[in-house]
C-alpha positions in Angstrom: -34.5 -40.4 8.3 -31.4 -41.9 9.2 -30.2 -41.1 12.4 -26.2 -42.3 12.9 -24.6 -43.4 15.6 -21.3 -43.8 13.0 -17.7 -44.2 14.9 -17.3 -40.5 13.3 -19.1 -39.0 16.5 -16.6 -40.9 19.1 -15.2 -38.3 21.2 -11.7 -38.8 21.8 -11.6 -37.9 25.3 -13.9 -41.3 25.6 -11.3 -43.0 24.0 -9.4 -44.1 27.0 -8.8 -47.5 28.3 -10.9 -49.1 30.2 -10.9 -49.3 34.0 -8.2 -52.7 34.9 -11.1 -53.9 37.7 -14.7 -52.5 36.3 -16.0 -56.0 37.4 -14.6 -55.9 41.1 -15.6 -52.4 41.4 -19.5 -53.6 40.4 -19.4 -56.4 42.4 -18.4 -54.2 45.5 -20.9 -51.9 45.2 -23.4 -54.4 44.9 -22.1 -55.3 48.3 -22.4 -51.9 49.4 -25.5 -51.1 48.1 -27.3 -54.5 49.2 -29.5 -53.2 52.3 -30.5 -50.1 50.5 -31.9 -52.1 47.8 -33.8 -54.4 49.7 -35.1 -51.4 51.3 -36.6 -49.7 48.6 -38.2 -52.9 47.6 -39.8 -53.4 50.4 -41.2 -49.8 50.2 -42.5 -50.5 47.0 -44.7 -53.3 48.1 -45.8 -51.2 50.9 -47.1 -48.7 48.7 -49.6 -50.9 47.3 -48.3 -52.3 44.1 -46.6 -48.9 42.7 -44.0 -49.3 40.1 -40.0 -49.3 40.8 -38.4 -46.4 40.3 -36.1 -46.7 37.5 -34.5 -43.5 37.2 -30.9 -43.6 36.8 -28.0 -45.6 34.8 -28.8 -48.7 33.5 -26.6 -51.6 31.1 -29.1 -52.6 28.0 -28.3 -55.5 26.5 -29.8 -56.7 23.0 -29.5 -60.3 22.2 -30.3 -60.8 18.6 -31.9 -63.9 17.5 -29.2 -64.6 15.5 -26.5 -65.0 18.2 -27.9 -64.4 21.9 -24.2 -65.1 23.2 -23.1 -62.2 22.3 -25.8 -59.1 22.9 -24.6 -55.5 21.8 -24.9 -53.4 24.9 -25.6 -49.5 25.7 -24.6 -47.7 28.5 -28.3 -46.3 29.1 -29.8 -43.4 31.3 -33.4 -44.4 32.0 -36.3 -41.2 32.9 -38.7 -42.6 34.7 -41.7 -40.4 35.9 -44.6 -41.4 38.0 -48.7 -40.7 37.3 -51.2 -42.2 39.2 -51.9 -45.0 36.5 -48.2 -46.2 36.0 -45.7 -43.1 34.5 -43.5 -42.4 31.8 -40.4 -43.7 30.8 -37.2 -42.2 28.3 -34.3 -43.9 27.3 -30.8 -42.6 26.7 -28.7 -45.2 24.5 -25.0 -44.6 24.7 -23.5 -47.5 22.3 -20.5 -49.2 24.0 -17.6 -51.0 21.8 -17.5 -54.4 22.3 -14.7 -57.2 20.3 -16.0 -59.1 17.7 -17.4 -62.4 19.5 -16.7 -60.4 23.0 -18.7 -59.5 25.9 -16.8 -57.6 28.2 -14.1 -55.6 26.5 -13.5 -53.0 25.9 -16.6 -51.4 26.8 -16.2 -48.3 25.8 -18.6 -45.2 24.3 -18.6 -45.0 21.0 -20.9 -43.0 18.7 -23.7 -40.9 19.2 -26.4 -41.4 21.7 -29.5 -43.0 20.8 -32.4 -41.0 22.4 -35.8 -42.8 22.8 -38.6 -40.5 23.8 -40.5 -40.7 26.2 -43.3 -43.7 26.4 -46.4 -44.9 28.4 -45.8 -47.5 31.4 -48.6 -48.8 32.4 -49.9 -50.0 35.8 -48.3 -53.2 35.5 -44.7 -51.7 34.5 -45.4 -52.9 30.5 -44.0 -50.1 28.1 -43.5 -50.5 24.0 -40.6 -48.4 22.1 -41.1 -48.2 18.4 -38.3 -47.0 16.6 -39.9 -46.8 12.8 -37.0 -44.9 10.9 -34.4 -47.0 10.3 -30.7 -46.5 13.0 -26.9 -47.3 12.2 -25.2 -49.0 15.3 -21.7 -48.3 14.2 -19.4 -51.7 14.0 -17.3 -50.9 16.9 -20.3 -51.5 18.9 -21.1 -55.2 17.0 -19.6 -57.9 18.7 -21.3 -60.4 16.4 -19.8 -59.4 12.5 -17.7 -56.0 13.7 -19.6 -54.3 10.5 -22.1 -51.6 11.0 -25.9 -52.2 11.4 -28.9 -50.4 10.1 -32.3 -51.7 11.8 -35.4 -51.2 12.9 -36.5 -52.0 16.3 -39.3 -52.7 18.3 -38.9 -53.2 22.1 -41.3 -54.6 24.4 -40.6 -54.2 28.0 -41.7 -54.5 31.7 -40.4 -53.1 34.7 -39.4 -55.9 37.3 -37.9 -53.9 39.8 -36.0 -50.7 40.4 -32.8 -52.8 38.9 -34.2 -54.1 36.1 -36.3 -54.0 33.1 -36.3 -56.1 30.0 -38.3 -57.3 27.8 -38.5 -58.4 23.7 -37.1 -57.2 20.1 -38.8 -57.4 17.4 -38.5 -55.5 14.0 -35.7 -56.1 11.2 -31.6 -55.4 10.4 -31.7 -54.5 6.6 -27.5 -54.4 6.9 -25.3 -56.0 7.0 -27.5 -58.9 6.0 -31.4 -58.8 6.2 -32.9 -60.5 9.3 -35.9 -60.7 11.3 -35.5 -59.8 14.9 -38.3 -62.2 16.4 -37.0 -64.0 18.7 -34.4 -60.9 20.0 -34.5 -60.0 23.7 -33.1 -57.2 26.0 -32.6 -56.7 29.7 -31.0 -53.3 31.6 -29.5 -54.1 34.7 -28.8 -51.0 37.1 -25.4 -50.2 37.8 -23.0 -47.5 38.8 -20.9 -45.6 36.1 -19.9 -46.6 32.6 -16.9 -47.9 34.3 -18.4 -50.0 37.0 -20.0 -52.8 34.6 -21.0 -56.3 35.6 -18.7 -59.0 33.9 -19.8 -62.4 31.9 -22.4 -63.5 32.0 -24.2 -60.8 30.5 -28.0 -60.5 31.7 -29.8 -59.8 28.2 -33.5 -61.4 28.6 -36.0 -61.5 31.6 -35.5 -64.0 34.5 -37.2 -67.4 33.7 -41.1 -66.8 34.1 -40.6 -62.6 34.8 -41.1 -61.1 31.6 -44.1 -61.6 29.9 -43.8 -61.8 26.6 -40.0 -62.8 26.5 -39.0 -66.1 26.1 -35.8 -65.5 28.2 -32.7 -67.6 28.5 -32.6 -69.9 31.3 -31.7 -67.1 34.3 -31.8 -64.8 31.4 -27.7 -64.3 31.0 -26.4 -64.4 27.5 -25.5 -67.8 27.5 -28.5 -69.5 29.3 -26.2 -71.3 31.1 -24.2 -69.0 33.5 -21.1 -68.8 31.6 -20.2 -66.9 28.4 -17.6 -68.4 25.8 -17.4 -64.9 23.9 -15.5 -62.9 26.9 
């Protein structure tokens, strides 16, 4: 069945524009949070190997093989819950609106949320979303055509740390045009609020060498290069 995430569903009240200094506000709590972060990585380790914990809010973005420069991206909430042999993870997947051939603005929620249910991780943080019946993406949230998309999706994923999984996309957009999503990659990237987002370049595959399956993009940014013409 098709589920809709259609521009119909876009609240007005999430309408508004978007914070002037989203970036610097990111980038200062980054700052903020630095030793608290290092500190819960270092407990990790200490705990023999048990996974990050990636509970929390999280930027997904999906680079599509067809134009990794400019990834649609979801504000997501991420359910993580622990079991002796890895855990379970669920996935919230709040589309954001994007300009066509933008990265950055406006960022805003738009549609319905896409719920994922709630998968296996194993003990090495690997996890597999299958979503078999076919999702519309409404257009505000393409950056690459503006039109709405209908696809199937596959995503293979890791957990690196407690900032960040990511992983590959496979499966197939039947519209606007028909494509094959080999190739497709996605990172999430902890942050604070929907209005405290990191700026270009957008982080959309695994580091170099820390995810995998995924092919990755250089430091795994959008661009590959550490700069991002689509802003």
């Amino acid at each position: 069945m098709l589920r809709s995430l259609g521009a119909a569903a876009l609240l007005p009240v999430l309408a508004g524009c978007p914070s002037p200094d989203a970036e610097g506000k990111y980038d200062a709590f980054l700052e903020q949070t630095e030793e608290e972060r290092e500190d819960a990585a270092n407990i990790k380790f200490d705990q023999g190997g048990s996974l990050a914990d990636v509970n929390g809010t999280f930027l997904l973005a999906l680079a599509a093989v067809i134009d990794p420069l400019h990834p649609l991206q979801f504000y997501t909430t991420a359910t993580f819950t622990p079991e002796a042999e890895g855990g379970t993870l669920a996935l919230d997947l709040q589309p954001l609106s994007l300009e066509v051939l933008g990265t950055t603005m406006p960022r805003q929620p738009v549609g319905d949320v896409l719920p994922l249910p709630a998968v296996p991780v194993d003990a090495a943080g690997g996890f597999l979303f299958t979503i078999a019946d076919p999702v519309m993406v409404t257009g505000e949230a393409n950056p690459i055509t503006g039109s709405d998309i209908v696809a199937t999706l596959v995503l293979t994923g890791s957990i690196q740390s407690e900032d960040l999984f990511c992983g590959t996309v496979t499966g197939a957009v039947t519209s606007p045009l028909m494509l094959d999503l080999v190739g497709s990659t996605f990172a999430a990237v902890r942050v604070p609020s929907v209005d405290m987002l990191p700026g270009d370049p957008v982080t959309s595959a695994c580091p170099a060498g820390g995810g995998g399956e995924t092919g990755g993009t250089g430091a795994g940014t959008s661009d590959g290069s550490g700069s991002d013409s689509g802003g």
